[in-house]
C-alpha positions in Angstrom: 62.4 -72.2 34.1 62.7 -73.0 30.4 61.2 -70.8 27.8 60.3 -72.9 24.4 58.6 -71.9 21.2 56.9 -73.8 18.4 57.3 -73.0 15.0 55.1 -73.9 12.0 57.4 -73.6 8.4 56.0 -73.7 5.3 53.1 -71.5 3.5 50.9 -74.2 3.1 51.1 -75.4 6.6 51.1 -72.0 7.8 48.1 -71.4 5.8 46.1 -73.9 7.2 47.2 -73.4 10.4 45.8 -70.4 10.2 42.8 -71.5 9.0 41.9 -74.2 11.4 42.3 -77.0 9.2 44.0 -80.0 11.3 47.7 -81.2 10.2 48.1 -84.9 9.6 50.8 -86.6 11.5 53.3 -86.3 8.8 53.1 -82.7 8.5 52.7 -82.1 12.5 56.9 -83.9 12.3 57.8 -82.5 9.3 56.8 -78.6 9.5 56.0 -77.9 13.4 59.5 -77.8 15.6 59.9 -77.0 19.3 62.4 -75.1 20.7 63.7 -74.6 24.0 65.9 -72.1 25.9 67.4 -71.7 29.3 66.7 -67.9 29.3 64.3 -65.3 27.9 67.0 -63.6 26.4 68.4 -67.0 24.6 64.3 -66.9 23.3 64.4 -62.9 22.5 67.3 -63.6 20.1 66.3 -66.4 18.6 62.9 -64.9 17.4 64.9 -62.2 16.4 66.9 -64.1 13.7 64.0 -65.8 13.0 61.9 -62.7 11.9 65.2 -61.4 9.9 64.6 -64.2 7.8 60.8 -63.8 7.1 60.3 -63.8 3.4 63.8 -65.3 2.4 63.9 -68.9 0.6 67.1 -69.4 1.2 70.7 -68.4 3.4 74.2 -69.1 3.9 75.7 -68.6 6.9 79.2 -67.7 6.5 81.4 -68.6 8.8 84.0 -66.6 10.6 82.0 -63.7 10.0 82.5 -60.5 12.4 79.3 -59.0 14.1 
């Protein structure tokens, strides 16, 4: 079973998302993306990095990096 998530970026949109107010079809390509994953746990860390970045404008991601 896939696991997917949809994603709403940008204040604006995110503001009247959460307001009720309807996106036109340009926003609904432009700001809302789907994702899917083969496992909860592929979905878990996903969210995860996306939460870290909450409140950021901006990152690099550099490469070679050690975790």
């Amino acid at each position: 079973m896939k696991h997917s998530i949809k994603i709403i970026f940008g204040k604006e949109q995110v503001n009247k998302f959460l307001s009720d107010v309807p996106f036109s079809e340009d926003e609904k390509t432009i700001n809302e993306k789907e994702y899917q994953f083969e496992t909860q746990s592929e979905l878990d860390a996903f969210l995860k990095g996306v939460n870290e970045t909450v409140g950021w404008l901006e990152c690099y991601i550099v490469e070679g990096a050690a975790v």
